[in-house]
DONU-85070 format. One line per field, with one value per residue (C-alpha): residue number from 1; residue in three letters; chain; y negated, x negated, z negated. Coordinates in nm, 3 decimals, always signed. Layout:
! residues N
n: NUM; ...
res: Ala; ...
chain: A; ...
py: Y; ...
px: X; ...
pz: Z; ...
! end
This chain:
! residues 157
n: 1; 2; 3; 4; 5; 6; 7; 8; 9; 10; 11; 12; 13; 14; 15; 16; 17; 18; 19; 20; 21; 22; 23; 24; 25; 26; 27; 28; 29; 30; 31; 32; 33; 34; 35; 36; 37; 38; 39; 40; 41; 42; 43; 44; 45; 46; 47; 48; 49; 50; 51; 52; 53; 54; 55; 56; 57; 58; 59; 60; 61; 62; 63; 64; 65; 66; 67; 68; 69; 70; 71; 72; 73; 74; 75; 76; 77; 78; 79; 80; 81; 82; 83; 84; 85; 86; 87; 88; 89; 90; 91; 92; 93; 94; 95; 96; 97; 98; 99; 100; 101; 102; 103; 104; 105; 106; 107; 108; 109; 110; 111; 112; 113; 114; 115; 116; 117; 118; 119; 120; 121; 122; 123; 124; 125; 126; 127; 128; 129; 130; 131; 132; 133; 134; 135; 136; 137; 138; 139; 140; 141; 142; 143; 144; 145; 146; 147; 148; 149; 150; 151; 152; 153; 154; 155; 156; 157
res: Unk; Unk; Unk; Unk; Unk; Unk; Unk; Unk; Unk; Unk; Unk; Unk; Unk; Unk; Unk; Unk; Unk; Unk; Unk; Unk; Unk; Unk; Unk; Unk; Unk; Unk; Unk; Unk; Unk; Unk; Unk; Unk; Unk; Unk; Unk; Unk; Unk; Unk; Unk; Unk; Unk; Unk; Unk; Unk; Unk; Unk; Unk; Unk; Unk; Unk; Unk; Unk; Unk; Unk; Unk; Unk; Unk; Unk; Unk; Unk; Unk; Unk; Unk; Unk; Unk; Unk; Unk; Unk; Unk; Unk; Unk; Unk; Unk; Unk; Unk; Unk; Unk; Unk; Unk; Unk; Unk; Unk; Unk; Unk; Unk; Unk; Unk; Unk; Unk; Unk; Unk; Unk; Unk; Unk; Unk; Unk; Unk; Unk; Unk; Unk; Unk; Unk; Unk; Unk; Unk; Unk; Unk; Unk; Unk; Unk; Unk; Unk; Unk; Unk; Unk; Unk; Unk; Unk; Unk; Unk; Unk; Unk; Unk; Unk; Unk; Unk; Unk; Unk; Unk; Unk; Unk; Unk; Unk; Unk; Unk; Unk; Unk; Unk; Unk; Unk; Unk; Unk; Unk; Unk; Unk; Unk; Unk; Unk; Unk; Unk; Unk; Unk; Unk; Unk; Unk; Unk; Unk
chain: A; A; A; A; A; A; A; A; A; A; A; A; A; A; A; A; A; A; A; A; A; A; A; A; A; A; A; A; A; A; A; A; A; A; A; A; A; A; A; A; A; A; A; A; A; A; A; A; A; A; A; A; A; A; A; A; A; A; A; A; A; A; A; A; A; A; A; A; A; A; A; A; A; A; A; A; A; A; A; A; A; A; A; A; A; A; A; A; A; A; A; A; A; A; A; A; A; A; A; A; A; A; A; A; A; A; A; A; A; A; A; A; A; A; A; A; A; A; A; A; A; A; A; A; A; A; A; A; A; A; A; A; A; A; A; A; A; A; A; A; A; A; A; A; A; A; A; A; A; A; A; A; A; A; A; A; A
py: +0.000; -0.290; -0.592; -0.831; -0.670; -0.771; -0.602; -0.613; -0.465; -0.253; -0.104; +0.204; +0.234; +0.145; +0.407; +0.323; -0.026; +0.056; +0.310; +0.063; -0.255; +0.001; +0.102; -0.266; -0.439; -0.370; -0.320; -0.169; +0.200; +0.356; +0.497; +0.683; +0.772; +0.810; +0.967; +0.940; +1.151; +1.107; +0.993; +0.593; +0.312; +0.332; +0.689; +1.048; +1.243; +1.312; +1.006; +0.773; +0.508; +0.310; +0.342; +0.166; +0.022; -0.265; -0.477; -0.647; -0.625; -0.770; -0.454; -0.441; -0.200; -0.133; -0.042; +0.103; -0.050; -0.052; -0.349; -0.553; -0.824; -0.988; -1.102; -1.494; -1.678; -1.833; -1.479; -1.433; -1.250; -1.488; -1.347; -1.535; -1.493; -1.555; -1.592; -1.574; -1.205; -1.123; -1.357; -1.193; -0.841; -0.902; -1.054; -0.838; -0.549; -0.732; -0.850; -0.555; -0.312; -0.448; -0.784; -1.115; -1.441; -1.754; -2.119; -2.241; -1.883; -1.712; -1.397; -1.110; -0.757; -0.484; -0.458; -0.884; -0.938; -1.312; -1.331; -1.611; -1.498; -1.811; -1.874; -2.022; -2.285; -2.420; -2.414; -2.580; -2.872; -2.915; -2.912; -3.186; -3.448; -3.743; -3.762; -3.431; -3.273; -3.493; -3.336; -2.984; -3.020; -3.170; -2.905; -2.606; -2.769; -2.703; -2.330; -1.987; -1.823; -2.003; -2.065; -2.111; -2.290; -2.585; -2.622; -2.629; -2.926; -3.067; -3.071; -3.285; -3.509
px: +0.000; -0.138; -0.223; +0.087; +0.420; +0.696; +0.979; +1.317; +1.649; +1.924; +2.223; +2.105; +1.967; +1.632; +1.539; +1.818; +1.684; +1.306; +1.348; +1.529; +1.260; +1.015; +1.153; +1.248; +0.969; +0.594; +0.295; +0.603; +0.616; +0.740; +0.449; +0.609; +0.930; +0.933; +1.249; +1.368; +1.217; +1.542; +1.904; +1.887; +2.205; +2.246; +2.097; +2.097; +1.723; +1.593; +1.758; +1.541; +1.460; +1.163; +1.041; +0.700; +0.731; +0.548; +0.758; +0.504; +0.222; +0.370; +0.365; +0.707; +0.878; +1.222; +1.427; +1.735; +1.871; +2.263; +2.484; +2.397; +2.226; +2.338; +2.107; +2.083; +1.915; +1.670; +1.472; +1.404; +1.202; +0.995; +0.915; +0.747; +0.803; +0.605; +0.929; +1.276; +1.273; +1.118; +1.375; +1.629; +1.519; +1.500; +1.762; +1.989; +1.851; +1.956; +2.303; +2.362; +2.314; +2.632; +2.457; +2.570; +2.480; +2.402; +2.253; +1.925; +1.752; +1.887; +2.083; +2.155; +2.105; +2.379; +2.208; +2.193; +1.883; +1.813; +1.588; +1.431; +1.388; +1.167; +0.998; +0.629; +0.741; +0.934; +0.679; +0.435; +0.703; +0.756; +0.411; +0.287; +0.557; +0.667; +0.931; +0.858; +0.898; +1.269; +1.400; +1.323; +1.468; +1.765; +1.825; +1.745; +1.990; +2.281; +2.178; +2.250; +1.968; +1.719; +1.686; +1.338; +1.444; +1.605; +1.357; +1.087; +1.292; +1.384; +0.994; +0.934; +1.194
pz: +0.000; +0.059; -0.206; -0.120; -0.011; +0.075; -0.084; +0.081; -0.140; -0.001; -0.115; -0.005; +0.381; +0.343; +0.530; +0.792; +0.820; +0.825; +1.065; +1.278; +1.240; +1.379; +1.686; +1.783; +1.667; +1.811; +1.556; +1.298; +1.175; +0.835; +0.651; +0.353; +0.160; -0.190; -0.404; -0.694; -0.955; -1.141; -1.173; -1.174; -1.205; -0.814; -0.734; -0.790; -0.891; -0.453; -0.300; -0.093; -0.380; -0.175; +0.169; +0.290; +0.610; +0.832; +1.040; +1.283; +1.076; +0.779; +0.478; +0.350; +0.073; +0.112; -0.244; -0.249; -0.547; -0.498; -0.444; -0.733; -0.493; -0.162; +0.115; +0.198; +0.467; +0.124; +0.291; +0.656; +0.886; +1.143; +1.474; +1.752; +2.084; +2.415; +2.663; +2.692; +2.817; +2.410; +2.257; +2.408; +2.414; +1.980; +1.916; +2.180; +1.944; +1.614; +1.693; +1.947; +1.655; +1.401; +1.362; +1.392; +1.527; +1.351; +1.452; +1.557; +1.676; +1.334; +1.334; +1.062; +1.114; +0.978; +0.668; +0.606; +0.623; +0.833; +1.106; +1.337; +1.633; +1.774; +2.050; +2.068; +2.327; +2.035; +1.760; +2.021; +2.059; +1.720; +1.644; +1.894; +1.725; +1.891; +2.132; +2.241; +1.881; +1.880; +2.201; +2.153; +1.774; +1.945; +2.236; +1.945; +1.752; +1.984; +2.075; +1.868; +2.066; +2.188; +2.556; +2.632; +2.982; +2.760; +2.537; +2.814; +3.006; +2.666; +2.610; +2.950; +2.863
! end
């Protein structure tokens, strides 16, 4: 495991979920499953109780600790993107599989967990300021998922 990871609750799909992230997401694999040892307040003794996982590089720890707490979008997964063709083929993925669609490149998967799927073009605008930084934050601000196209033209001016 490594020194900092992230860990991610679930009701009780961690497994589900992990397995998932890894088959969308490049550089992203499950790398053990651990059960319970015994009965605990949301399991039975040989349920899944943690599962170690990387979603694109990032070491993550999935618990399956019931429904005492709900996802919110104060956590979200990050993932750059290089075109329009990424963008779309992650979040297609995402809200394809029972998630759901939100504003500004966010969406939910089916478990709630909030991700930004965002494209470099846009980082690259915001990060040069100016006018350019104001246009691109304006034309993101109107989209669900982003469209690179706009945000190239909105870049130009």
């Amino acid at each position: 495991m490594a020194k900092n990871t992230i860990c991610v609750w679930y009701d009780k799909d961690a497994e589900a979920a992990a397995r998932f992230y890894s088959e969308v997401f490049p550089d992203s694999a499950v790398s053990a499953i651990h059960r319970a040892p015994s009965d605990y307040p949301a399991g039975k003794e040989g349920d899944v109780l943690t599962v170690e996982f990387t979603v694109a590089g990032t070491s993550c720890l999935g618990l399956n600790g019931g429904p005492a707490f709900k996802h919110s979008e104060a956590f979200s997964f990050q993932i750059a993107t290089d075109d329009q063709e990424e963008t779309d083929r992650y979040w297609n993925a995402i809200v394809g599989n029972g998630g759901q669609e939100s504003e500004c490149g966010w969406c939910k998967d089916k478990w709630g967990i909030s991700w930004q799927i965002t494209p470099r073009v846009l980082m690259d605008a915001l990060a040069a300021g100016g006018g350019e930084a104001k246009r691109a934050f304006e034309a993101m601000m109107t989209m669900k998922k982003i469209d690179v196209a706009k945000i190239e033209a909105a870049r130009r001016g």
